[in-house]
N, C-alpha and C positions, 0 to 999 in steps of 0.2 A: 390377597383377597380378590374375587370376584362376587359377580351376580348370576345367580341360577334362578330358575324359574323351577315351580310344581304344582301342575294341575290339581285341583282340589273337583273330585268327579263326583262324589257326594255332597249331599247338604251336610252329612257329618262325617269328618274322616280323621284317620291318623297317616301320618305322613313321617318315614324316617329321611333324616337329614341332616346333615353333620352339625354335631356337639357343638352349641353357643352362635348358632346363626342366629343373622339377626333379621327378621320379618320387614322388608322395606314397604310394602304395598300388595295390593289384591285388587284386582281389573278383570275385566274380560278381555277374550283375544282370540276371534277368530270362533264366536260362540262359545269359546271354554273358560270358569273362571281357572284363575294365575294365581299364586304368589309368586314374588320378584324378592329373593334373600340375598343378603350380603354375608356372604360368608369366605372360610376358609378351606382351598378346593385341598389341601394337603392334610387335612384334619379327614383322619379316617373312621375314629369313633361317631355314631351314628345315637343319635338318641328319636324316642319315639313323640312327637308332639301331635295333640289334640285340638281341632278344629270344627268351627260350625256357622253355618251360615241360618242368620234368622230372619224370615221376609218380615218387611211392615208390616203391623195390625197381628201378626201371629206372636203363641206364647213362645219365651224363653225357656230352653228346658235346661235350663242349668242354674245354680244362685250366682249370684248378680258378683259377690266376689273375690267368687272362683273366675272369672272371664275378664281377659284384656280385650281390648275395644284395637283392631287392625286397619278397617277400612267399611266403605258403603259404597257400594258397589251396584250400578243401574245395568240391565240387561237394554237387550234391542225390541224386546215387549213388553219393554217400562217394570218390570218388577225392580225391587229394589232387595239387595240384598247386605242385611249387618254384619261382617264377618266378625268375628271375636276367635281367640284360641283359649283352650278351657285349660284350667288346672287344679293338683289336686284330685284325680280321678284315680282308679286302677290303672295299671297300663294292662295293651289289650294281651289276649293271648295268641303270641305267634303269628301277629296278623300284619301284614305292610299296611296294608290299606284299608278302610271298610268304608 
């Protein structure tokens, strides 16, 4: 097992990553946000998981539970950000990232 990191460079994105990691946190670093996963670096099957960052005071675009709650996450110009990972959706098509 280790920990890898993966830029999340949208407010909403999909991210492939090996099958059954487990989400430890979401920070920034170096102005980018991060997730920090504990996973299995020998596990080569890849699944697609679904992400979103929602600032304070704005709406949630997704229902309340489809969405696991990750982290809250402050930038360097005070905004704050809710990360959640959504489930339940299509999966996208053919897309690493959006």
């Amino acid at each position: 097992m280790k920990i890898w990191k993966y830029q999340m460079k949208n407010r909403e994105c999909h991210l492939e990553i090996p099958k059954g990691a487990y989400i430890l946190s979401c920070q920034m670093q170096n102005d980018f946000l991060y997730f920090w996963c504990l996973l299995d670096e020998n596990q080569t099957e890849l699944e697609s998981r679904h992400f979103v960052g929602v600032g304070t005071g704005y709406d949630v675009p997704f229902p309340v539970d489809r969405l696991d709650f990750i982290d809250t996450v402050q930038s360097d110009n005070d905004l704050v950000h809710h990360i959640f990972e959504v489930h339940g959706l299509e999966e996208p098509d053919n897309e690493e990232e959006t």
